[in-house]
Each structure stands twice: as structure tokens, then as C-alpha cells.
C-alpha positions as CSV (number, residue, x, y, z in Angstrom):
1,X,0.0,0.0,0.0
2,X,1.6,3.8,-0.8
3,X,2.3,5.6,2.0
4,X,0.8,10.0,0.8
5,X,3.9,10.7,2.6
6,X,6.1,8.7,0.1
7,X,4.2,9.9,-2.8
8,X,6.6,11.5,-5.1
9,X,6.1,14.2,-7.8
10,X,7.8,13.0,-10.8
11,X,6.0,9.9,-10.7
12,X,2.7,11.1,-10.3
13,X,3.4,13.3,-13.2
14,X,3.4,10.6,-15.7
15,X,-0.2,9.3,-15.0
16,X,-2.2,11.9,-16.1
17,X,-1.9,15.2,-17.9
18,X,-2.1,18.5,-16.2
19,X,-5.5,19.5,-18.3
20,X,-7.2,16.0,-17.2
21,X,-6.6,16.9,-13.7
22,X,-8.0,20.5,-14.0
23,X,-10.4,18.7,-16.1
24,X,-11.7,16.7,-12.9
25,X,-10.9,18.7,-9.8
26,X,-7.8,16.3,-9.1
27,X,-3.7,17.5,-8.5
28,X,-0.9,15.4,-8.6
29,X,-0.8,14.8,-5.0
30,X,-4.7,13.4,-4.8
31,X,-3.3,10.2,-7.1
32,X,-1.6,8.3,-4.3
33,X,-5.7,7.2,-4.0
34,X,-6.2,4.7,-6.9
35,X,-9.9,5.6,-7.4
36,X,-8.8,8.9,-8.0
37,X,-6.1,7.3,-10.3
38,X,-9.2,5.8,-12.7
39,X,-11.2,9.0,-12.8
40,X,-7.7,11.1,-13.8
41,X,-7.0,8.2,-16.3
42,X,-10.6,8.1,-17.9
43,X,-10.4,12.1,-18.1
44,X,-7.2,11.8,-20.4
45,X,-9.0,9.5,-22.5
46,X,-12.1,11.0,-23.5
47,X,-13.1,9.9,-26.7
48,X,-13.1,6.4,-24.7
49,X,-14.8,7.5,-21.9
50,X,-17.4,8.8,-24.4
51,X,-17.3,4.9,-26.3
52,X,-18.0,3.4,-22.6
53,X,-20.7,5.5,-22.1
54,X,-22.7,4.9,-25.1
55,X,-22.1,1.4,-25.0
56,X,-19.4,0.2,-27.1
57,X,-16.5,-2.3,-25.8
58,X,-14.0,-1.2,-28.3
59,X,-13.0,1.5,-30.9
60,X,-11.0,1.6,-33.8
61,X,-7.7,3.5,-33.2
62,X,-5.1,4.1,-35.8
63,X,-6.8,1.6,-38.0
64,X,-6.4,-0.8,-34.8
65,X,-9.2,-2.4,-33.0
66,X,-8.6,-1.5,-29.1
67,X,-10.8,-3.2,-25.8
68,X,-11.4,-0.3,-24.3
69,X,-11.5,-1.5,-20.7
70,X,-8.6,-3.4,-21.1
71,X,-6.7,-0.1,-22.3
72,X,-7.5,1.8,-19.6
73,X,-6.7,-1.0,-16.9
74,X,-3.6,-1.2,-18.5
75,X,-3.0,2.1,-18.1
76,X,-4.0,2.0,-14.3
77,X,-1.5,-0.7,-13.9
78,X,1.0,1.0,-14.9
79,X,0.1,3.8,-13.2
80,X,0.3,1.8,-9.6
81,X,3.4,0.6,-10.4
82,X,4.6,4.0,-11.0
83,X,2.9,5.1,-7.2
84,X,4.2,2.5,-6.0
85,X,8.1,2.2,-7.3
86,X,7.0,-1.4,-7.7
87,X,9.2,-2.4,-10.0
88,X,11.6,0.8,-9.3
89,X,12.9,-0.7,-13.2
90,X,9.3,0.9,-14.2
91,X,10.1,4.8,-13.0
92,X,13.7,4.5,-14.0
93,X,12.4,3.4,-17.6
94,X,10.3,6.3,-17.7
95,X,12.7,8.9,-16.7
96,X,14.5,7.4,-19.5
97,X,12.5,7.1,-22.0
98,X,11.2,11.0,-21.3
99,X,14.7,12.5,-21.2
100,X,15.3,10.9,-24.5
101,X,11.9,12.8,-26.1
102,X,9.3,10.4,-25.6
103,X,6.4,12.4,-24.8
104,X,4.6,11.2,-21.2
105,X,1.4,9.2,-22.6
106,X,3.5,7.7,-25.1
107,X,6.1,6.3,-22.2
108,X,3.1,5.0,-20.2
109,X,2.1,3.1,-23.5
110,X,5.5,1.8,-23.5
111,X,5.5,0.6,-19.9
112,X,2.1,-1.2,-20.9
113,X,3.8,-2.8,-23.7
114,X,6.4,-4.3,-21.4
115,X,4.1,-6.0,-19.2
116,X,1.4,-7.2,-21.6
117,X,3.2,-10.4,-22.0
118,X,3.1,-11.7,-18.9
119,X,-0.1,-10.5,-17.9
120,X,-1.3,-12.3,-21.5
121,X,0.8,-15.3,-19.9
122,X,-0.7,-15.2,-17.0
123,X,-4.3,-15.4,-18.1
124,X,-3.8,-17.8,-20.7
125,X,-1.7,-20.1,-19.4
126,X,-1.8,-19.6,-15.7
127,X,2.1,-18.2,-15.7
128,X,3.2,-16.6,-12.5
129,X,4.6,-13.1,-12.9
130,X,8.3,-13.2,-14.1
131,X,9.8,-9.9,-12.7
132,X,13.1,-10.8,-14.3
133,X,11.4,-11.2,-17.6
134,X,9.3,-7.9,-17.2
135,X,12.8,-5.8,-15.7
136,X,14.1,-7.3,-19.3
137,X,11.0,-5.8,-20.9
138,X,11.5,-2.4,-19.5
139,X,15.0,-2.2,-20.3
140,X,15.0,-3.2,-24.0
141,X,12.4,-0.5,-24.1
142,X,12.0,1.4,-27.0
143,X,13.5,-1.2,-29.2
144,X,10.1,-3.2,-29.1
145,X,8.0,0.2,-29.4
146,X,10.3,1.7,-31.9
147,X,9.9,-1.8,-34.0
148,X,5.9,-1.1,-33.5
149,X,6.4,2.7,-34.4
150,X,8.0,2.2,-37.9
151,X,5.1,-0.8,-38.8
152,X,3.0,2.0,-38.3
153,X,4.5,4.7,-40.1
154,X,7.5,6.0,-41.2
155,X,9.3,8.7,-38.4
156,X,9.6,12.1,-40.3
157,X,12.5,14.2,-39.6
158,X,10.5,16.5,-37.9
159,X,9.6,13.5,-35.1
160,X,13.3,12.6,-35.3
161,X,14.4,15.7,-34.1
162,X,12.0,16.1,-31.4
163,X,12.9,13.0,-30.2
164,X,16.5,12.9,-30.5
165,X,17.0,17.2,-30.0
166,X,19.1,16.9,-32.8
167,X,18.7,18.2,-36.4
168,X,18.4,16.1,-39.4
169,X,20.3,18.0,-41.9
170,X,23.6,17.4,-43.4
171,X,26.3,19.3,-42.5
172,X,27.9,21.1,-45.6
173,X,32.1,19.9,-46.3
């Protein structure tokens, strides 16, 4: 169980986005309570919200059929683990991932990614949780997402750059 008095800014600041607090009445501090987790997490995904409520189970995203309730448990998964510092391999991967220009929902999407196998395991086959298998996970991160990324779509220069702070162009000899 987290402790308030443990509960660390940085980490908190990768569940939800500043606006979807505001959005619900919520600061950084009030997510050390995992109820208020869910309602912060389900305010930075409207459109979803908006799906559950008139019904539907899933949405197509990026041309990519998504559960919606599994999505956003994911995401409050992740977003324990990061309370929680449990595994500390989950904050440290963020704090990486971030300072090399991932932006904040798109690191918690990563840290899903790393743990989706061994909950699929789990579920499937009965597999106890591997932490040496998901600690591997995190740290091969963003190998796996960056494989995922180019699938998708090719990076443009201009995402390079953001990413990487560094310009694309050729120096002149």
C-alpha cells in the first residue's frame, strides 16, 4: 500500500496530464488514492470515456481495434506501479524514456507494452509473474516500441528531431 507521505512528484506526473486533472478537480498529490487514479486516467481519454458510455467495448484507433476496458486497466497498472516504485525498473524506464523525447502518454504506452506479456501469460496459461522477464521488458524499451512505431508509419524528420534534439540536416564539407 503507498504511503501520501512517500508519494513523489515525478511519478505522479506521468499518470495523467495536467488539463485532465484540471479537467476533474484532481492534482498530482490526490493520485496516491487509486480511485482517484481511474477518474484522472478516464479524463485523459475522452473519446473512450465517451465509447463506454454509449455502449461500445471497443474503438478503432489508428486503423487498430482497441478493448477499451482493457486499455484503460492497463494504463491504471501501470500507473500503480509507478505510485508504488514497484518495480523501481518501471520509473527509472520512464525517466529514461522522457529524457530521450518520448512524450509522457507515449512512455506510459511503452510501460504497458512491457508488461502485456506476462499478464497475456498469466491469463492464458496460468504463468506466475516473471519480474526478471518484465525488468528485461523495460530495459529493451523502446526497441520493441520503436519496431511497433516504424510498422506503423514511417518517423519524419521532424519527429526525429524532437525526439532525439538533434537536427536532421547534413552538414555542408
Amino acid at each position: 500500500m503507498t504511503n501520501p507521505d512517500d508519494f513523489r512528484q515525478p511519478r505522479s506526473a506521468l499518470i495523467a496530464s495536467p488539463d485532465a486533472l484540471a479537467a476533474v478537480g484532481l492534482t498530482s498529490e490526490d493520485l496516491a488514492d487509486p480511485d482517484a487514479r481511474a477518474v484522472a486516467i478516464r479524463a485523459e481519454h475522452p473519446e473512450l470515456d465517451q465509447a463506454l458510455a454509449q455502449g461500445a467495448d471497443h474503438v478503432s484507433v489508428a486503423g487498430s481495434d482497441v478493448n477499451i476496458r482493457l486499455h484503460l486497466a492497463m494504463h491504471e497498472i501501470v500507473a500503480s506501479q509507478l505510485v508504488d516504485d514497484d518495480p523501481p525498473e518501471g520509473n527509472e524506464t520512464a525517466q529514461r524514456l522522457l529524457a530521450g523525447g518520448y512524450d509522457r502518454h507515449e512512455v506510459v504506452h511503452m510501460l504497458t507494452g512491457a508488461m502485456s506479456g506476462q499478464i497475456h501469460a498469466t491469463l492464458t496459461a496460468g504463468t506466475p509473474h516473471d519480474l526478471a522477464r518484465h525488468v528485461a521488458a523495460l530495459r529493451a524499451l523502446p526497441a520493441f516500441r520503436e519496431g511497433q512505431r516504424a510498422e506503423q508509419q514511417p518517423e519524419t524528420s521532424d519527429r526525429r528531431r524532437a525526439r532525439t534534439g538533434r537536427s536532421t540536416r547534413r552538414r555542408r564539407r
